[in-house]
C-alpha positions as CSV (number, residue, x, y, z in Angstrom):
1,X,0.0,0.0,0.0
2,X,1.4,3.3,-1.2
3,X,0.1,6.4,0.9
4,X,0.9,10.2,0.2
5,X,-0.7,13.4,2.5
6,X,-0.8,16.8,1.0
7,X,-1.7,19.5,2.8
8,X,-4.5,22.2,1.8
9,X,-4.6,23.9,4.7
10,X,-3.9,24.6,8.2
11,X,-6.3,21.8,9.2
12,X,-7.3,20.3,5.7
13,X,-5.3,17.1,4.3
14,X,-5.7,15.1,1.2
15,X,-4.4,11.6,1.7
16,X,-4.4,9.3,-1.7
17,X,-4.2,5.5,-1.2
18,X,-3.0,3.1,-3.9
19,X,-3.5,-0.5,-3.1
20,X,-2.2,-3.6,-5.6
21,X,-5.3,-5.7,-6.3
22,X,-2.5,-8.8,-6.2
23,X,-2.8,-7.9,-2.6
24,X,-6.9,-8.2,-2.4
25,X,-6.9,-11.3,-4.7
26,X,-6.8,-14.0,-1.5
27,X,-9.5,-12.3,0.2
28,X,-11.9,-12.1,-2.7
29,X,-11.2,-15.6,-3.0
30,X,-12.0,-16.4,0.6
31,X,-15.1,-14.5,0.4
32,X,-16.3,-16.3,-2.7
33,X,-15.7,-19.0,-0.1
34,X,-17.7,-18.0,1.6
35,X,-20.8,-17.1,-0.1
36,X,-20.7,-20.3,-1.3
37,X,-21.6,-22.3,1.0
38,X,-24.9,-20.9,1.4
39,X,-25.3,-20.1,-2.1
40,X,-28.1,-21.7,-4.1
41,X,-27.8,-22.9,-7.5
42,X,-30.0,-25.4,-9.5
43,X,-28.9,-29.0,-9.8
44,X,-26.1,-28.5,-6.8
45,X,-26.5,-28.6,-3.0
46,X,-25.6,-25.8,-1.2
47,X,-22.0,-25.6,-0.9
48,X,-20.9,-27.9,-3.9
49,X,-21.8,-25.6,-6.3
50,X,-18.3,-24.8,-9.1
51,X,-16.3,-21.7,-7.7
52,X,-16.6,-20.7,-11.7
53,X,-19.8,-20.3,-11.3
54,X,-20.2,-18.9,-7.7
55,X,-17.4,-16.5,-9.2
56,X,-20.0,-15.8,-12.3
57,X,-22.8,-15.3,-10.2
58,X,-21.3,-13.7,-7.3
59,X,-17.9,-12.1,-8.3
60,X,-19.2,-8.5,-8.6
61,X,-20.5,-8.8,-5.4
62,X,-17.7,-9.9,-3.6
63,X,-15.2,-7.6,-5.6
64,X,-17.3,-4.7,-4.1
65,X,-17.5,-5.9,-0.2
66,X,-13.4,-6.8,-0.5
67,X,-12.5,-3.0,-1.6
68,X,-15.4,-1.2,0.5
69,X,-13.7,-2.9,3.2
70,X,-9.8,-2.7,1.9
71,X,-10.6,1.1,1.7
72,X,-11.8,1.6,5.6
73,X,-9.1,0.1,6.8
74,X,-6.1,1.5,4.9
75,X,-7.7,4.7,5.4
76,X,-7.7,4.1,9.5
77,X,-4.3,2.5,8.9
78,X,-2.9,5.3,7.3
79,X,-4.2,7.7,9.6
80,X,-2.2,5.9,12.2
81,X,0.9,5.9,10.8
82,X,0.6,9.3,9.8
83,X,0.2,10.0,12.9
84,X,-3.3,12.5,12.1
85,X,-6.0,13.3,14.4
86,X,-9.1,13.2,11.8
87,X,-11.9,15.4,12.8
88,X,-15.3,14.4,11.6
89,X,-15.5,11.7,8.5
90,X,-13.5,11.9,5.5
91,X,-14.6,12.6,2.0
92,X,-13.4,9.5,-0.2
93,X,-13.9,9.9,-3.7
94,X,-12.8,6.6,-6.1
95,X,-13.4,5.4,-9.7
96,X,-16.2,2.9,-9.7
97,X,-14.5,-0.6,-8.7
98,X,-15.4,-2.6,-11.4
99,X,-12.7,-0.2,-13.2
100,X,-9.9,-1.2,-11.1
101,X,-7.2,-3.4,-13.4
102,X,-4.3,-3.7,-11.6
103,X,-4.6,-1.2,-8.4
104,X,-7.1,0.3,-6.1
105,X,-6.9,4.0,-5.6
106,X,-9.5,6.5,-4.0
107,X,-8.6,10.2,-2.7
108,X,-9.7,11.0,0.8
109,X,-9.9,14.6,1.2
110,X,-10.8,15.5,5.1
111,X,-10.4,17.9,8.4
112,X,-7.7,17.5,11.3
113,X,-7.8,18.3,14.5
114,X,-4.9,21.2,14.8
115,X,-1.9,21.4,16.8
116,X,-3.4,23.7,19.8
117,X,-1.2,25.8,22.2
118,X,-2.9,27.4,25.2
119,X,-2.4,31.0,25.2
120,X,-1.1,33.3,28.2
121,X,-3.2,31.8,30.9
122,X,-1.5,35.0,32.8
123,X,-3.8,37.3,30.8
124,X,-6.7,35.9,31.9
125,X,-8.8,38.1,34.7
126,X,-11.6,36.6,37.0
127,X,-13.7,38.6,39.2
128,X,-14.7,36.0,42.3
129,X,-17.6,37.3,43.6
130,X,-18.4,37.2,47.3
131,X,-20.9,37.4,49.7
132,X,-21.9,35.8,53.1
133,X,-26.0,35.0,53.8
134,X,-27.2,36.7,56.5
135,X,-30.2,36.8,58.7
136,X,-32.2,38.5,55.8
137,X,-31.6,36.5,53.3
138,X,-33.2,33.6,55.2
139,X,-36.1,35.7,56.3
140,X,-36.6,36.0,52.5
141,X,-36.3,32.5,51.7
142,X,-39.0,31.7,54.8
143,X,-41.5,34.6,53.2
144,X,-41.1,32.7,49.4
145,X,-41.6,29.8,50.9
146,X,-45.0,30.7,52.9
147,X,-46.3,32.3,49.7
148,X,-45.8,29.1,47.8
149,X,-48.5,27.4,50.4
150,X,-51.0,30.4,50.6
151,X,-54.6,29.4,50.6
152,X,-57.6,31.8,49.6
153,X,-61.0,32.4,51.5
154,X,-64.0,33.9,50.1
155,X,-64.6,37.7,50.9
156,X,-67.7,39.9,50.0
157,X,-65.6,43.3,49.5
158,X,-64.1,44.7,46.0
159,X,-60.8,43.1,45.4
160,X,-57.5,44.1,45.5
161,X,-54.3,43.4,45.0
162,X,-52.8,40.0,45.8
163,X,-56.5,38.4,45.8
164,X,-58.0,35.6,44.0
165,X,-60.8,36.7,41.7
166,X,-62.9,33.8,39.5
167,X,-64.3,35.6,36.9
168,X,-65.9,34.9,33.1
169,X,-64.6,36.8,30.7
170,X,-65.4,37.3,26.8
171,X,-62.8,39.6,25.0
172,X,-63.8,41.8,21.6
173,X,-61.9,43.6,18.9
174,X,-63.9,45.8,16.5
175,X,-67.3,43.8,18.0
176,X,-65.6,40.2,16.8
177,X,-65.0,38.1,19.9
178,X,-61.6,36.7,19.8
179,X,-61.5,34.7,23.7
180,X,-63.7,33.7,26.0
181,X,-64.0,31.3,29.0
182,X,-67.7,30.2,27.9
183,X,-68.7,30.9,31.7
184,X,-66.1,28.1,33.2
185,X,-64.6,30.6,35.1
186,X,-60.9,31.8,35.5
187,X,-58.7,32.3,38.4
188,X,-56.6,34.9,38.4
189,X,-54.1,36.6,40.9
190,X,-54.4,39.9,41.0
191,X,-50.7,41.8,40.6
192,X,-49.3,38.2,40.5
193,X,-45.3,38.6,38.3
194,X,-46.0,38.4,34.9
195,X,-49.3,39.8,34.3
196,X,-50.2,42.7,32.7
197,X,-50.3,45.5,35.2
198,X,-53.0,47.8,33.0
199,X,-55.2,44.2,32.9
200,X,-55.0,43.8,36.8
201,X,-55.9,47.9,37.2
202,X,-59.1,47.2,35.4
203,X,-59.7,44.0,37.8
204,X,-59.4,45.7,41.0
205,X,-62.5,47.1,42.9
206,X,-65.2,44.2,41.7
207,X,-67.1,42.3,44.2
208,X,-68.5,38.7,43.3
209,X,-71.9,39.2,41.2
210,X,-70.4,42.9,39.6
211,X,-70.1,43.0,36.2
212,X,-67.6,44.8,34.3
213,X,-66.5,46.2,31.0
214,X,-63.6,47.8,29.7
215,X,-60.9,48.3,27.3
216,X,-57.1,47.9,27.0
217,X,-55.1,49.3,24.0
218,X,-51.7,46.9,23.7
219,X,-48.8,48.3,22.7
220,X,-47.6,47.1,19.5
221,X,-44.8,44.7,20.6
222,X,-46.9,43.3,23.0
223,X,-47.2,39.2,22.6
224,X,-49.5,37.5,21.3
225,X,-49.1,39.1,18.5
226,X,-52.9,38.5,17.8
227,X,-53.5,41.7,20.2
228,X,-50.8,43.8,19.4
229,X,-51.4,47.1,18.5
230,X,-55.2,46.5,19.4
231,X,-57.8,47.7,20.8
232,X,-59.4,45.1,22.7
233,X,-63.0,45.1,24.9
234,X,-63.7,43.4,27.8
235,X,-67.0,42.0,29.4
236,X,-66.5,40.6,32.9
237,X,-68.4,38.5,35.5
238,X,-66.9,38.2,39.1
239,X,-67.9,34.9,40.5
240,X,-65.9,34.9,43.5
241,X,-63.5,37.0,45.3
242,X,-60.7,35.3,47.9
243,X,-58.1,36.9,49.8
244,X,-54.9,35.0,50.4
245,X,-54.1,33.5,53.6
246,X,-50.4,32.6,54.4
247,X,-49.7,30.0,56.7
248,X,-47.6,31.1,60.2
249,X,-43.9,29.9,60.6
250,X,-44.5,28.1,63.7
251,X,-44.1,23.9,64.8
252,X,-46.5,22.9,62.2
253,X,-45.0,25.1,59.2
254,X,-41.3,23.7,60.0
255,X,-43.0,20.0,60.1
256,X,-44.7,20.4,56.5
257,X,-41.2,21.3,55.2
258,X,-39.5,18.3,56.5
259,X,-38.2,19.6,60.5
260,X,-39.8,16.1,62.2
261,X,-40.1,18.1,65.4
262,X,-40.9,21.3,64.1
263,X,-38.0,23.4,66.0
264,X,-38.4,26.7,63.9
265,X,-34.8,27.6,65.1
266,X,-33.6,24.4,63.5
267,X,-35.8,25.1,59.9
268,X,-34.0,28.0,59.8
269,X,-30.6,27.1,60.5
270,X,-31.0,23.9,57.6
271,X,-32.5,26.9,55.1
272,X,-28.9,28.6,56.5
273,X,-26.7,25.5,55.1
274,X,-29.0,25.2,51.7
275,X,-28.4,29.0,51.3
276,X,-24.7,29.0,51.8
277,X,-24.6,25.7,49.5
278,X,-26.7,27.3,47.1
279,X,-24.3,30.9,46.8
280,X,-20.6,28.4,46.5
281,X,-22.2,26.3,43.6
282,X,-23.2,29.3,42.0
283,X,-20.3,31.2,42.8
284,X,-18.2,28.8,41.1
285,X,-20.3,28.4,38.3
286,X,-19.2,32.1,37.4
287,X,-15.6,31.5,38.2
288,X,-15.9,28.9,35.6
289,X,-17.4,30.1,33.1
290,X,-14.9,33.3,33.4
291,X,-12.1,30.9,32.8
292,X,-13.4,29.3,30.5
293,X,-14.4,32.1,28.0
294,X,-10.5,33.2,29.5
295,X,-9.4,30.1,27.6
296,X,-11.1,30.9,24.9
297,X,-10.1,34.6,24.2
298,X,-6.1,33.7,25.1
299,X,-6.1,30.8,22.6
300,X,-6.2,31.4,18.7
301,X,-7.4,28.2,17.0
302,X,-9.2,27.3,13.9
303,X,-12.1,24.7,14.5
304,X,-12.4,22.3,12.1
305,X,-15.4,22.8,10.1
306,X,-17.0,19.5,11.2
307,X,-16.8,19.6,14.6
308,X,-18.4,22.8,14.4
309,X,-21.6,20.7,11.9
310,X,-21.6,18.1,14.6
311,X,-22.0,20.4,17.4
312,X,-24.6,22.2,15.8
313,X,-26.6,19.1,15.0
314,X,-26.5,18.1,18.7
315,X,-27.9,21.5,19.9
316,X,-30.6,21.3,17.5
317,X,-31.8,17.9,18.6
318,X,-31.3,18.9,22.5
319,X,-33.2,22.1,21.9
320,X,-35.9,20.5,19.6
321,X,-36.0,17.9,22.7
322,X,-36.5,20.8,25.5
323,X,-39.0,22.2,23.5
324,X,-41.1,19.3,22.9
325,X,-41.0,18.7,26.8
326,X,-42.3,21.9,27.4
327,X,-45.6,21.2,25.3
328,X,-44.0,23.4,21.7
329,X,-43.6,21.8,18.6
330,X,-40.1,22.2,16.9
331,X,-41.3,22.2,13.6
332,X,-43.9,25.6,14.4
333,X,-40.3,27.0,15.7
334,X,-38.1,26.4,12.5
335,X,-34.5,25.6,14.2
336,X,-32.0,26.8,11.8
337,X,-28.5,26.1,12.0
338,X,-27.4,29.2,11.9
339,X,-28.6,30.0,15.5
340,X,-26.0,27.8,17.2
341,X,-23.1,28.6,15.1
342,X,-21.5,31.0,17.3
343,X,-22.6,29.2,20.1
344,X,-21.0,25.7,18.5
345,X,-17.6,27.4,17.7
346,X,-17.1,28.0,20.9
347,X,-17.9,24.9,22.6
348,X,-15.8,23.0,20.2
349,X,-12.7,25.9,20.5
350,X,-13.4,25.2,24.3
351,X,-13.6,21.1,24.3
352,X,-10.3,21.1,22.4
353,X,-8.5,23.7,24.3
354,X,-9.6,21.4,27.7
355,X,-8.5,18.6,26.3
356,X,-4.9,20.1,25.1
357,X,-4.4,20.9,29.1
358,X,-6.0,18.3,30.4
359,X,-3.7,15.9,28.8
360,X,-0.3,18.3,28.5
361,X,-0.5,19.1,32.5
362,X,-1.9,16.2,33.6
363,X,-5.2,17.3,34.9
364,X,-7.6,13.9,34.7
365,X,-9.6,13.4,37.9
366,X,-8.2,10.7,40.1
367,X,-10.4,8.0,41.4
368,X,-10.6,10.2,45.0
369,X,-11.6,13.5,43.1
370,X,-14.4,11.4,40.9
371,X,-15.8,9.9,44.4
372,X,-16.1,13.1,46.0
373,X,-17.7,14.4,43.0
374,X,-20.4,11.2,43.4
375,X,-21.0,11.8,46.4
376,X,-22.0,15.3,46.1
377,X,-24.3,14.4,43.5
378,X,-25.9,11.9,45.9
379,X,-26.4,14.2,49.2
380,X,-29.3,15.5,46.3
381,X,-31.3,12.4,46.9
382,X,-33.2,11.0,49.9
383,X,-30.6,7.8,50.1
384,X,-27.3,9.1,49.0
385,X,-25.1,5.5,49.7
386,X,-27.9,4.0,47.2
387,X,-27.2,6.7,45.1
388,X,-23.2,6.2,45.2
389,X,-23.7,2.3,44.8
390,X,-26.0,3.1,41.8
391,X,-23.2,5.3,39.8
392,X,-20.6,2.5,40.4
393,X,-22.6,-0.3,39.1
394,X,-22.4,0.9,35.8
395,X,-18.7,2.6,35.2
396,X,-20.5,4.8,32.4
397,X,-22.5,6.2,34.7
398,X,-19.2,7.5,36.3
399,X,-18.2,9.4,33.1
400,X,-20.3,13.1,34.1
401,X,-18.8,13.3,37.8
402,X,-15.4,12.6,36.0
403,X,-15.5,14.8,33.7
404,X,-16.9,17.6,36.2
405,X,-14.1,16.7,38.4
406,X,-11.7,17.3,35.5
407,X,-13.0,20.2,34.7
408,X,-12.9,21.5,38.4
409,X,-9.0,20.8,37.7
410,X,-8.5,23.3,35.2
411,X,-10.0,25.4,36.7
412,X,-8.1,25.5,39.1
413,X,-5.0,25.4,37.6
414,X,-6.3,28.3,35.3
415,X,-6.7,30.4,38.6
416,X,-3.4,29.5,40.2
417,X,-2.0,32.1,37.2
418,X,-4.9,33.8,36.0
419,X,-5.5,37.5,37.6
420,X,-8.0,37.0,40.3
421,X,-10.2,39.8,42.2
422,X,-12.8,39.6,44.7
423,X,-16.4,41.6,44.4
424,X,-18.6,41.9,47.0
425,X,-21.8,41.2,45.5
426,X,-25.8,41.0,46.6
427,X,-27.5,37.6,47.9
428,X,-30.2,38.7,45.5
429,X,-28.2,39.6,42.1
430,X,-26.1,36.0,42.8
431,X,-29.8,34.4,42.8
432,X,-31.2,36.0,40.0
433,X,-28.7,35.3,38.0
């Protein structure tokens, strides 16, 4: 087998293959062999058939599987001893086999992974922020979490903010009604985040049997676009008006939320821990994305054109996935690939640049590191040594915490050089974000 590489480009090779067919002859031969042995012909029992005519009948055939084959491995071969690190799959272009007289030859035209060096990690800046939870940001915490288990009792005054109303609704534009709740009654919370405040306005002040009507002009970017820009009427019927009820944070509130003998001081301490594990995951999240785009910015590196398609491909298919789960159809949506390009180069510029250091400073997780990581994972779950058993059943299961652990490697070696500052920032601003 012959071999040559030229290079188009930085990351582009074309790598032509000649193969002797003297050198294929045996195996078409044994694989004539073979098909004969199961192959019928008339007047002859399966496998005493002439090779002549098993060669006649099936020559073609087996021709075609022996150089199909001949052409992936010399290919991988080649790329071995070449020593190449092929992204994505090659183009191979060839003349049609039965045209082969006394050699094989195709052309296989593809994309390799570049040589990468890590830029001036020393350039990199990261701004850590920090923060300690106090006192307040538990009292906030305690006050989300009694809203999330308000009740509502009927009152016979107007309503106001905050309150329940049930009401049936029919909605007009230019005297064509465009919604209704064909008197089934809606619930709606009056002020609740993310409705529209001029909507709620016109709510407030109605007591159960008042009727209402009104009108609303939308602002032309509002959404759906069916109302933008419209004038819309409103007929209303209060059914019912509640007012909320929020439970107090005593024995029995602290019991509900998993405090077995309901010591308040003891609910709040736990909501303490969560808080303070809550702001260091999320504190390091931002540290590590900071290095990461770090990386990124320091390192000049041209992405091989299909690891970029590949990417791309597998954000489609994960976004088309998260879509579908949330009750949308992909199709309505009309994913183009030209959303995630950006988004693609740089996870690919980012996977190679982490493997580059991973390998060239030895920074793979060690079985202790990988462990810890597992059993982090499994203080999330009501049995976490069931949880760690479960993830070493299966060794695959083991690759995510070993890979997180890796990455928690670079990033710290990225910080050990990288210019670090601290920034005191809000309980609130880390949370929303």
């Amino acid at each position: 087998m012959a071999v040559s590489v030229e290079t188009i480009s930085n990351i582009e090779r074309r790598m032509t293959v000649t193969i002797p067919l003297a050198e294929l002859e045996s195996v078409i031969n044994r694989r004539l062999s073979e098909i004969s042995r199961t192959a019928k012909f008339s007047g002859f029992r399966p496998g005493k058939a002439p090779m002549g005519l098993v060669s006649q009948q099936y020559g073609a055939q087996a021709r075609d599987e022996v150089f199909a084959k001949a052409v992936e491995t010399s290919f991988s071969d080649a790329v071995v001893e070449n020593k190449l690190r092929v992204a994505g799959f090659p183009n191979i272009e060839h003349k049609p086999f039965a045209e082969a007289a006394t050699e094989l030859e195709y052309v296989a035209t593809f994309e390799i992974i570049p040589e990468i060096k890590v830029g001036d990690v020393k350039k990199i800046k990261v701004e850590k922020p920090t923060l300690s939870v106090t006192d307040k940001d538990v009292d906030k915490t305690i006050d989300v979490l009694v809203k999330q288990r308000v009740s509502y009792t009927p009152v016979k005054r107007a309503s106001k903010k905050g309150d329940r109303i049930n009401i049936d609704l029919t909605a007009s534009i230019d005297g064509e009604q465009v919604e209704s709740t064909n008197n089934k009654g809606m619930d709606i919370v009056l002020g609740e985040v993310g409705r529209i405040e001029a909507f709620d306005k016109k709510l407030t002040g109605g007591k159960s049997g008042d009727t209402k009507e009104f009108d609303i002009e939308y602002p032309a970017e509002h959404e759906p676009a069916q109302l933008a820009g419209k004038k819309v009427s409103y007929n209303v019927v209060y059914n019912a008006v509640s007012e909320p009820v929020y439970p107090e944070v005593d024995k029995a509130f602290a019991k509900t939320l998993g405090v077995e003998d309901g010591d308040v001081q003891k609910l709040r301490a736990e909501i303490l821990s969560s808080l303070e594990q809550e702001v260091e995951k999320r504190i390091k999240s931002r540290v590590k994305e900071q290095v990461f785009q770090g990386l990124v910015d320091v390192t000049e590196l041209e992405v091989p054109k299909a690891m970029v398609s590949s990417e791309i491909e597998r954000m489609m298919q994960m976004t088309a996935r998260n879509l579908q789960q949330r009750g949308m159809d992909p199709k309505a949506i009309k994913l183009q690939p030209q959303m995630f390009e950006e988004q693609a180069k740089r996870s690919s510029s980012l996977r190679l640049i982490l493997s580059e250091l991973v390998n060239t400073e030895n920074l793979q997780a060690n079985a202790d590191q990988v462990k810890a990581m597992v059993e982090a994972f499994a203080q999330n779950y009501e049995q976490p040594a069931q949880m760690v058993d479960w993830y070493y059943a299966d060794v695959k299961r083991l690759d995510e915490p070993m890979a997180l652990a890796t990455e928690e490697n670079v990033v710290e070696w990225v910080l050990a050089k990288a210019k670090v500052s601290e920034t005191k920032i809000k309980f609130d601003e880390l949370m929303a974000g």
